[in-house]
LUMVEXFI-814822 format. One record per residue (C-alpha): residue number from 1; residue in three letters; chain; x, y, z. Coordinates in Angstrom, 2 decimals, always signed. Layout:
N
+-----+------+-----+---------+---------+---------+
| seq | type | mol |       X |       Y |       Z |
+-----+------+-----+---------+---------+---------+
| NUM |  ALA |   A |       X |       Y |       Z |
...
+-----+------+-----+---------+---------+---------+
//
This chain:
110
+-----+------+-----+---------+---------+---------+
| seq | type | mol |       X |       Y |       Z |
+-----+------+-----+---------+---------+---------+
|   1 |  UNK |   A |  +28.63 | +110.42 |  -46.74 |
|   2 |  UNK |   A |  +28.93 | +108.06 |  -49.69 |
|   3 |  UNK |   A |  +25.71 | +107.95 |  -52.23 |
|   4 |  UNK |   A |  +22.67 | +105.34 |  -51.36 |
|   5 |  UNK |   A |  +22.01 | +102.57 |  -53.58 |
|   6 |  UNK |   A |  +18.13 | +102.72 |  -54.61 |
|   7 |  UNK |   A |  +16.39 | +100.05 |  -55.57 |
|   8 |  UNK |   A |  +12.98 |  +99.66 |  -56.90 |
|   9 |  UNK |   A |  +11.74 |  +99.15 |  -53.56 |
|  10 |  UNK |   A |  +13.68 | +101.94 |  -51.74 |
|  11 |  UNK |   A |  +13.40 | +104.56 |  -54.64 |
|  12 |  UNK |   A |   +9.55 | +106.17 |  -53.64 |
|  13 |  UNK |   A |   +9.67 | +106.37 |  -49.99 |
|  14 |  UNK |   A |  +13.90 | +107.36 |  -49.72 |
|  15 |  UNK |   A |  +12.53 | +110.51 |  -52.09 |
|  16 |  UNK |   A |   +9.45 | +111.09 |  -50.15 |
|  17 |  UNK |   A |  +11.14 | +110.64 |  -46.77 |
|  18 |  UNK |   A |  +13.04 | +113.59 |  -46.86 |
|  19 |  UNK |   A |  +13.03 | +117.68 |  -47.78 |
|  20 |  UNK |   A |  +16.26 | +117.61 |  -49.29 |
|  21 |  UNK |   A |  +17.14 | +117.88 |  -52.62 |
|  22 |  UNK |   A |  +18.16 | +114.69 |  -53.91 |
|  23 |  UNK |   A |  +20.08 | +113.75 |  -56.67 |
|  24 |  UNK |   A |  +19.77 | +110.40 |  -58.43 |
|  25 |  UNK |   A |  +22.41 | +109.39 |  -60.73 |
|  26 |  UNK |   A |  +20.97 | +106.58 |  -63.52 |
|  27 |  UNK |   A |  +24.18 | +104.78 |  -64.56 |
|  28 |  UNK |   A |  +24.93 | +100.76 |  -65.49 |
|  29 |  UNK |   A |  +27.97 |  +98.50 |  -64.73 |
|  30 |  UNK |   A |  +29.04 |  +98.41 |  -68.20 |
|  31 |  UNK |   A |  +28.40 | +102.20 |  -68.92 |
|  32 |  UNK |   A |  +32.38 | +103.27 |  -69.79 |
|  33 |  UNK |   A |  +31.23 | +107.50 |  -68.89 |
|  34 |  UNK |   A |  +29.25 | +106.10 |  -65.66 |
|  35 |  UNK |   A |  +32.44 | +105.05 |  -63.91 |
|  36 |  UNK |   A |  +34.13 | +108.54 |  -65.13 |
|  37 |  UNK |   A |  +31.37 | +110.06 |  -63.33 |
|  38 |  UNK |   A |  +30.93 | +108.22 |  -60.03 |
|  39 |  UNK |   A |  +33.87 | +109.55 |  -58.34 |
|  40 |  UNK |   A |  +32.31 | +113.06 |  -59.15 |
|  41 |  UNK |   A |  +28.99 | +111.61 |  -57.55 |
|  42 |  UNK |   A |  +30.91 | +110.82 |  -54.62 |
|  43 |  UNK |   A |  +33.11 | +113.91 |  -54.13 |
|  44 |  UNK |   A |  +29.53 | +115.67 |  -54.74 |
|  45 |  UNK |   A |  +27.85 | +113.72 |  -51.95 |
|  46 |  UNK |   A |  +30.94 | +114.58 |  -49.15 |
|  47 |  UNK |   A |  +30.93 | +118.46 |  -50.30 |
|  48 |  UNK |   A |  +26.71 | +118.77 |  -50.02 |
|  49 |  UNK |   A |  +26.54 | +116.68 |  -47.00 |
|  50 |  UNK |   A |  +23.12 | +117.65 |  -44.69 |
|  51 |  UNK |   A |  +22.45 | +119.95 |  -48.02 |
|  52 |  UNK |   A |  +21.74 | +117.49 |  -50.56 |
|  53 |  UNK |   A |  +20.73 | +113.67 |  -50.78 |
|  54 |  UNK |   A |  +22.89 | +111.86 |  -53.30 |
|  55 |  UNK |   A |  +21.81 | +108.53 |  -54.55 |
|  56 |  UNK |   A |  +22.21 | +106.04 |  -57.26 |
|  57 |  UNK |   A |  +19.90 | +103.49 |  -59.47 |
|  58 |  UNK |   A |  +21.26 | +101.10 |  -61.36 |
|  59 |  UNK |   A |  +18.94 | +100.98 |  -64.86 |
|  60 |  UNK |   A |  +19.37 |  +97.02 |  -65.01 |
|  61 |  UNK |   A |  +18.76 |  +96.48 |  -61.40 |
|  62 |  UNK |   A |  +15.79 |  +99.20 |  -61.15 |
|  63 |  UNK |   A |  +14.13 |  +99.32 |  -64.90 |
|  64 |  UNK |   A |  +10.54 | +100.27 |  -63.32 |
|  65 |  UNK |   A |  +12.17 | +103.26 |  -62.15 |
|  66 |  UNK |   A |  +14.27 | +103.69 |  -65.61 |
|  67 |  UNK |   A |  +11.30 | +103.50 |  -67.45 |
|  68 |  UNK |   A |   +8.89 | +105.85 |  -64.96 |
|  69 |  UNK |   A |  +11.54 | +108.07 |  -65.45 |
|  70 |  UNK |   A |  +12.21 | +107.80 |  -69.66 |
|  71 |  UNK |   A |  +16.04 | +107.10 |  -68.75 |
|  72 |  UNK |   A |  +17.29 | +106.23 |  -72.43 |
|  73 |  UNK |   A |  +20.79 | +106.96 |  -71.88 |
|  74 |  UNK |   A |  +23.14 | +106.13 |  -69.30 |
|  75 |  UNK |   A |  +24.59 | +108.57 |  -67.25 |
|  76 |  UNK |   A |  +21.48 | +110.48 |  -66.21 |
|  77 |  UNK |   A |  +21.46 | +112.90 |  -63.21 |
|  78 |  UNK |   A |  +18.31 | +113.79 |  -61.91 |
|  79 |  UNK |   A |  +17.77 | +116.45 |  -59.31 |
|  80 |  UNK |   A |  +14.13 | +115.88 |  -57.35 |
|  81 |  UNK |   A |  +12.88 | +117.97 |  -55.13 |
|  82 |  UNK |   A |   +9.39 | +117.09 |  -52.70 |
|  83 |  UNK |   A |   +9.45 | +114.15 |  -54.86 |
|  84 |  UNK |   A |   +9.64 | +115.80 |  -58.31 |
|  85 |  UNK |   A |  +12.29 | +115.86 |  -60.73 |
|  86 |  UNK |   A |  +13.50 | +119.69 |  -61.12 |
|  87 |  UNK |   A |  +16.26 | +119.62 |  -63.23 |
|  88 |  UNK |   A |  +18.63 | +116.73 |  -65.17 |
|  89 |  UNK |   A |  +21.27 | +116.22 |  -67.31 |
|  90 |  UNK |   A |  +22.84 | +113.24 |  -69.09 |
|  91 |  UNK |   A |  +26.32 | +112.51 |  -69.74 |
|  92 |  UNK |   A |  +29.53 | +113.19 |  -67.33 |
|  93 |  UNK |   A |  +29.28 | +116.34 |  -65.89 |
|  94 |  UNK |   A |  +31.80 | +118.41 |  -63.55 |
|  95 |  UNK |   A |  +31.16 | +119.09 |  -60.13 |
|  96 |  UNK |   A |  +30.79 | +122.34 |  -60.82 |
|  97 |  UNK |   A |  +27.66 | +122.10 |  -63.26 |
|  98 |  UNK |   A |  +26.09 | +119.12 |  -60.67 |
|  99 |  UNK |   A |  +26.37 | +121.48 |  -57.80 |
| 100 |  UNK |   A |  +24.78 | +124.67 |  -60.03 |
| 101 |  UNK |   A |  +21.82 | +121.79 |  -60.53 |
| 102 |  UNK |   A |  +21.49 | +121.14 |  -57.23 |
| 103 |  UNK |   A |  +21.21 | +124.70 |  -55.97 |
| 104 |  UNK |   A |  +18.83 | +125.05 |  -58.92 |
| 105 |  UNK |   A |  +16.40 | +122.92 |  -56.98 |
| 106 |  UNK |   A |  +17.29 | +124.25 |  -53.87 |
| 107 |  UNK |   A |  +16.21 | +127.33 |  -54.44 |
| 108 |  UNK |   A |  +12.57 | +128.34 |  -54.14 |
| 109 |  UNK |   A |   +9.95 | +127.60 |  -56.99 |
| 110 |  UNK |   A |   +8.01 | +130.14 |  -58.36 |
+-----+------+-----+---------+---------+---------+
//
C-alpha cells in the first residue's frame, strides 16, 4: 500500500477515521533529504501494511496543518495515535528507527 496524500481537508477526519497508528511524513518538493526519505516512507508503508497508516503532507500545499503542528523543518515524521501525535522525529531516518516509532505508539499508554 503506497502512503496517502493529505491535504488540509483530508488531514482531521483520515486521522480520526481510523485506530491505527498513523504516521505523517511533513516533507516539500524542493526538500533535497525529503526525497532521500520517501522511498523509506514507502518501503515502511508495504512492511506495516493493516498495522500502521502511512501518509504524507506537503508543508506548501497543507501550511494550516504545518503550522497546527509547529513543522519548522522539513522532513518531519510524526507518529499519531487516536488523533494525537505520540512520538516524531525530523530529518531522514532508517527504517529501522521509523518502525521502533511506530511500535512506540502502538504500544499501550500509560
Amino acid at each position: 500500500m503506497k502512503a496517502l496524500e493529505l491535504t488540509t481537508d483530508t488531514f482531521d477526519s483520515t486521522l480520526a477515521g481510523t485506530s491505527l497508528p498513523v504516521l505523517v511524513d511533513f516533507h516539500a518538493e524542493w526538500c533535497g533529504p525529503c526525497k532521500m526519505l520517501g522511498p523509506i516512507v514507502e518501503q515502511v508503508a508495504e512492511a506495516k501494511e493493516g498495522e500502521v497508516l502511512v501518509a504524507k503532507v506537503d508543508i506548501d500545499a497543507a501550511r494550516e496543518i504545518a503550522m497546527r503542528y509547529e513543522i519548522t523543518s522539513v522532513p518531519t515524521l510524526i507518529v499519531f495515535k487516536d488523533g494525537q501525535p505520540v512520538t516524531g522525529a525530523r530529518g531522514v531516518q532508517t527504517k529501522a528507527a521509523i518502525e521502533s516509532m511506530i511500535a512506540r505508539a502502538a504500544a499501550p499508554q500509560t
